[in-house]
C-alpha positions as CSV (number, residue, x, y, z in Angstrom):
1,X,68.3,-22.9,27.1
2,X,67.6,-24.3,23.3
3,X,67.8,-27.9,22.2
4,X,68.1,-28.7,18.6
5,X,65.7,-30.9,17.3
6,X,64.6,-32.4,14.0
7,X,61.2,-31.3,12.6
8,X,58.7,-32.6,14.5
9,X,61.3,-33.9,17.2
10,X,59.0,-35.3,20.1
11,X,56.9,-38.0,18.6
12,X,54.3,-39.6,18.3
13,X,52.3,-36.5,19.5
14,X,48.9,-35.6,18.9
15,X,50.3,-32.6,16.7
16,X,51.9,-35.4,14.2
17,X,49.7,-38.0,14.1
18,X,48.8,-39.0,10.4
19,X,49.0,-41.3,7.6
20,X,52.7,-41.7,7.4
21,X,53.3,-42.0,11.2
22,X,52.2,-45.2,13.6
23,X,48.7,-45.4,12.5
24,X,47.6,-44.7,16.3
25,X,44.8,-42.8,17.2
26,X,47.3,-42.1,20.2
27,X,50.1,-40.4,21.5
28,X,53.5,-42.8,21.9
29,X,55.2,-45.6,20.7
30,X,56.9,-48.5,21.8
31,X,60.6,-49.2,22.1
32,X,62.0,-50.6,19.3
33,X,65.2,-52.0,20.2
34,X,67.6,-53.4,23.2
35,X,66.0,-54.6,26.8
36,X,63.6,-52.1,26.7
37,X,62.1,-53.4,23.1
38,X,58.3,-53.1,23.3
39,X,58.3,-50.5,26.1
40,X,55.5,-47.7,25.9
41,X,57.5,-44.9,24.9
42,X,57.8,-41.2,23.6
43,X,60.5,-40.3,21.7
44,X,63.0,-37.0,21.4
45,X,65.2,-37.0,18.6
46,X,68.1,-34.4,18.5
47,X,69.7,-33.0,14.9
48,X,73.1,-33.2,14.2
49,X,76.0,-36.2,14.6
50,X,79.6,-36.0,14.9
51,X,79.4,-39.6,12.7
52,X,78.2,-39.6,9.3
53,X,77.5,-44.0,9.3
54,X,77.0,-45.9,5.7
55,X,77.2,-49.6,4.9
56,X,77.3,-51.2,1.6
57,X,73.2,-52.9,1.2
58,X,72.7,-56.3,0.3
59,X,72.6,-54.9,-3.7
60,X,75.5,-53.6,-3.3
61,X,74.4,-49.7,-3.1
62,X,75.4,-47.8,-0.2
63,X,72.9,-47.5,3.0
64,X,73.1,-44.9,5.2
65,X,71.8,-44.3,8.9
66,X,67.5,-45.0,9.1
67,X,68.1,-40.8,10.1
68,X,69.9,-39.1,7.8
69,X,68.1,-36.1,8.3
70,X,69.6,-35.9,11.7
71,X,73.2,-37.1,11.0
72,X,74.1,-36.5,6.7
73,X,71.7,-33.7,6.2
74,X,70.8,-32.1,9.7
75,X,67.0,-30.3,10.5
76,X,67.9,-27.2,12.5
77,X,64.5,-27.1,15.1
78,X,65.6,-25.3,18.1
79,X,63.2,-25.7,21.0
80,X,63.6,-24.2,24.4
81,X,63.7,-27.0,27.3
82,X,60.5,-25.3,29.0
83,X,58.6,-26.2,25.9
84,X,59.6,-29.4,25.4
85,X,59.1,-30.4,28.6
86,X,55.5,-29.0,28.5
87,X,54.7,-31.0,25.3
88,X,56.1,-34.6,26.9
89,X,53.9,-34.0,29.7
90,X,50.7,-33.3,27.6
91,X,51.1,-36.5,25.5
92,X,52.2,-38.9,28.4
93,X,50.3,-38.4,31.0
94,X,46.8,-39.0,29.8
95,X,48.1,-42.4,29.0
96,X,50.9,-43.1,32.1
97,X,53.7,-43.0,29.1
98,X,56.8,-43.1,31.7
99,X,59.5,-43.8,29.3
100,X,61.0,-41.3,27.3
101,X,63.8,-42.2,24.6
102,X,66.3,-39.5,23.5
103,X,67.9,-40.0,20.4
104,X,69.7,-38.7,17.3
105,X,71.7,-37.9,15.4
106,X,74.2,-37.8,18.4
107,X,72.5,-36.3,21.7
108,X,75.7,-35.9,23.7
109,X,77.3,-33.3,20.9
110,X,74.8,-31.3,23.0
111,X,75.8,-32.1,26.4
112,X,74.4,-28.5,28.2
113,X,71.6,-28.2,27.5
114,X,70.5,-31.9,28.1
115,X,72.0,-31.5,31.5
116,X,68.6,-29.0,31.8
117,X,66.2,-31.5,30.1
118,X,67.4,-34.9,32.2
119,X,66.9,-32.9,35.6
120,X,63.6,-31.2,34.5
121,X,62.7,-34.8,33.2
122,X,63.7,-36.7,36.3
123,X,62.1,-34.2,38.3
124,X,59.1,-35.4,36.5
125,X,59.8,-38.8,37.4
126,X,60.2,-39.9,33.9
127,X,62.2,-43.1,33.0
128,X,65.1,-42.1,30.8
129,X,67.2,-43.8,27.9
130,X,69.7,-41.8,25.8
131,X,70.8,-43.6,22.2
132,X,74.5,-42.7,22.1
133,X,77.0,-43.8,19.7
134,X,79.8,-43.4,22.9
135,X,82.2,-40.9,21.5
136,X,81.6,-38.1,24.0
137,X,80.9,-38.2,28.3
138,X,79.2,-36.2,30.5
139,X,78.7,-37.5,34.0
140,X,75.8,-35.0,34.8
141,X,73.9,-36.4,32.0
142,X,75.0,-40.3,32.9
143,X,73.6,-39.3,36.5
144,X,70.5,-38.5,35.5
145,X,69.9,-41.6,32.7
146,X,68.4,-44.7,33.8
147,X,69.5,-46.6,30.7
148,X,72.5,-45.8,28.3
149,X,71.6,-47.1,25.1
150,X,75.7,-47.1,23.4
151,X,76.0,-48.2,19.6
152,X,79.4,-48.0,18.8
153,X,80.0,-48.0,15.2
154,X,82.5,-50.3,13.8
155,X,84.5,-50.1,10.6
156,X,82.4,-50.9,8.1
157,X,80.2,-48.0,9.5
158,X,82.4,-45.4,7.5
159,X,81.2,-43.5,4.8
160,X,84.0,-44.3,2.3
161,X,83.1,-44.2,-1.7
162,X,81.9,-48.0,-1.6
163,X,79.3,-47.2,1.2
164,X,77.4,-43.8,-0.3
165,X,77.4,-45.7,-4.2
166,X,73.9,-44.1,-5.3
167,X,72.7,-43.1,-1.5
168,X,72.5,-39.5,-3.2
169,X,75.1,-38.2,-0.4
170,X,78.2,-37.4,-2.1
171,X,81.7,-38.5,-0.8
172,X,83.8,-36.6,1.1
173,X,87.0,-37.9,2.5
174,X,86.9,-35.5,5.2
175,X,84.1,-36.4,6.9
176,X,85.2,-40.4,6.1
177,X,88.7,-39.4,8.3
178,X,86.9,-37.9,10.7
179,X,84.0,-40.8,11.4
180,X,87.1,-43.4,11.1
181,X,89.1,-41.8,13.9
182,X,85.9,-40.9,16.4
183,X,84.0,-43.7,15.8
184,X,85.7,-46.3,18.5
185,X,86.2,-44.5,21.8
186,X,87.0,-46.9,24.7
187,X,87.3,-44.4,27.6
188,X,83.9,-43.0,26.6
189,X,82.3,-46.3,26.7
190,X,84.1,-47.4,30.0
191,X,83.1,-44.4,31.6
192,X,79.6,-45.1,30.8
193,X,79.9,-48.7,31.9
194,X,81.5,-48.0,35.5
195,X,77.7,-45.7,35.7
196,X,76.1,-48.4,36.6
197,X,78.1,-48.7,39.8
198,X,78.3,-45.4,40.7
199,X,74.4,-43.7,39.3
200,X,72.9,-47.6,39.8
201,X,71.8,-47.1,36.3
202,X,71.6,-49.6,33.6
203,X,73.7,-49.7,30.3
204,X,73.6,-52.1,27.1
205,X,75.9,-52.1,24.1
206,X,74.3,-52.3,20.7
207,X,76.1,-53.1,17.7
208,X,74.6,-53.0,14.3
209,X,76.0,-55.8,12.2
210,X,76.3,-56.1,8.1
211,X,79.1,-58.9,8.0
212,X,80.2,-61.4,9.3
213,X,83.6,-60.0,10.1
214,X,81.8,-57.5,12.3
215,X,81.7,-60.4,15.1
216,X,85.9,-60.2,15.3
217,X,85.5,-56.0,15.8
218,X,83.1,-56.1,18.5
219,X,85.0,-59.0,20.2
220,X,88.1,-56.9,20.1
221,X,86.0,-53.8,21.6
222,X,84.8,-56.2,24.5
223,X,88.3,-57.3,25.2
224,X,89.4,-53.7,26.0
225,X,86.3,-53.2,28.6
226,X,85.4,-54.2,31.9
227,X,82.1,-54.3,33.8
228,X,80.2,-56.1,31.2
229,X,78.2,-59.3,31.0
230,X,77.2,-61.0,28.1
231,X,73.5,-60.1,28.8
232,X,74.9,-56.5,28.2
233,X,75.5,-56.9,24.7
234,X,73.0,-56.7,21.8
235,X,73.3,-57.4,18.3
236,X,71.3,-55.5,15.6
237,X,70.9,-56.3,12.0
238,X,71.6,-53.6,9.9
239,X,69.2,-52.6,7.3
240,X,66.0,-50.0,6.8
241,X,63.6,-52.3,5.0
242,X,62.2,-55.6,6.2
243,X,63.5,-57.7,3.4
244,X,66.8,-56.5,4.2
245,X,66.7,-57.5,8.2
246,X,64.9,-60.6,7.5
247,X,68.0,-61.8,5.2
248,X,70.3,-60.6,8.0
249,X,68.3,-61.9,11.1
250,X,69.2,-65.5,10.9
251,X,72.9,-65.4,11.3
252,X,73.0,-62.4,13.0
253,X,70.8,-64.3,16.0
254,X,73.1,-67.1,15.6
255,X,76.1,-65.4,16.8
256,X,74.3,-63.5,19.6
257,X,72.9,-67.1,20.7
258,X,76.3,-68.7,20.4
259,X,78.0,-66.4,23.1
260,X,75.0,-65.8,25.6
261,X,74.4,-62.1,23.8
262,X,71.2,-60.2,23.3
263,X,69.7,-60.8,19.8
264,X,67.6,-57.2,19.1
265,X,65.4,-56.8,15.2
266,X,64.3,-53.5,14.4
267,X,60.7,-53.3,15.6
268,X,60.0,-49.8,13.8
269,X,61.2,-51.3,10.2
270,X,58.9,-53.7,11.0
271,X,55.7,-52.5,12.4
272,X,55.9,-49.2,10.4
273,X,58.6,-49.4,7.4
274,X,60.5,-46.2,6.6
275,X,58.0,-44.0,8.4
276,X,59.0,-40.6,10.4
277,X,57.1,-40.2,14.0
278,X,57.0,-43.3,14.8
């Protein structure tokens, strides 16, 4: 069975490792985000998304996703779950790399055949955290994940006209429709929530923030769910430069402080900028 990766989907590996990746002589990375952040990691990153996120930037152009390659204009790299496995194990072991970070685009559009890869993986006694922006379930997968990484997008995540001005993706009102009615899905989230007590796995939900008004939407998502504690929840600056994040930081951590929440930067942006592979 075939996975669709980006190019170059597992990273940092020896095969990639050059001027515009970490820098590392090394395979792996670290986790840059959630309760993981800092964790000695390898990455996996799936092409295509069901979303298509954008934000209006600080200057008032549109910003889109840090992976638009794997969401607005999808890498087609299909990889067969034998090979991937054989390359994780090659660039982990060597250095006892345990966690390994699967992320997108959206993973879960491809539900099958990461059944294959989380039991191969697990089987391998690898530590496992999916990125998921909690619009689609699959309890085979949940059972196998020790964290669920969920970032569910809020509203002023949709790609209307205002949030693509000059991001060179065109607007198309389809695909803004589309985002807007998939985007929040309670049941999806819940179901991944009540994991925890029946996989005894471990869940956190990341929000990216760009305004203020953001704070009301995620309190309104919380209200819906059960099983949470405050220590669950994480708030993210948006943004995919450091001057950006360090504009957003301060108010951003205020709000996480002022409700017992999880205040998470971007480590990548900042250890590495815009970089791939990293």
């Amino acid at each position: 069975m075939k996975l669709n990766l980006v190019q170059g989907g597992i990273f940092p590996i020896k095969d990639n490792l050059k001027k515009d990746s970490t820098g590392f002589q090394h395979s792996g990375t670290f986790q840059g985000e959630g309760k993981l952040i800092g964790t000695s990691c390898l990455f996996i990153r799936t092409s295509g998304c069901n979303l298509r996120c954008a934000w209006v930037g600080l200057d008032g152009k549109g910003s889109l996703c840090d992976t638009p390659y794997s969401s607005h204009n999808p890498e087609k790299n299909q990889m067969e779950i034998e090979d991937i496995i054989k390359v994780i194990i090659e660039n982990t072991k060597q250095q006892n790399i345990k966690h390994i970070v699967i992320s997108g685009g959206e993973p879960m559009i491809q539900y099958k055949p990461l059944r294959e890869l989380f039991k191969r993986l697990k089987e391998e006694d690898y530590h496992l955290t999916i990125e998921t922006n909690a619009t689609v379930y699959d309890e085979e997968v949940a059972k196998y994940t020790d964290l669920i990484s969920m970032s569910p997008k809020l509203s002023s995540s949709t790609p209307w006209a205002a949030n693509l001005k000059d991001s060179g993706v065109e607007y198309n009102e389809k695909w803004a429709e589309k985002h807007e009615k998939l985007r929040r899905n309670i049941s999806t989230i819940q179901s991944f929530i009540d994991g925890r007590k029946h996989f005894e796995n471990d869940f956190q939900l990341k929000f990216v923030i760009a305004q203020e008004q953001d704070i009301e939407e995620i309190e309104s998502i919380l209200s819906e769910l059960t099983g949470w504690e405050p220590s669950d929840i994480c708030l993210m600056p948006e943004g995919v430069d450091v001057d950006t994040l360090n504009k957003r930081t301060g108010w951003v951590a205020e709000q996480a402080l002022i409700r017992g929440w999880r205040f998470t930067p971007r480590l990548h942006v900042m250890m590495f900028g815009k970089n791939r592979f990293v």
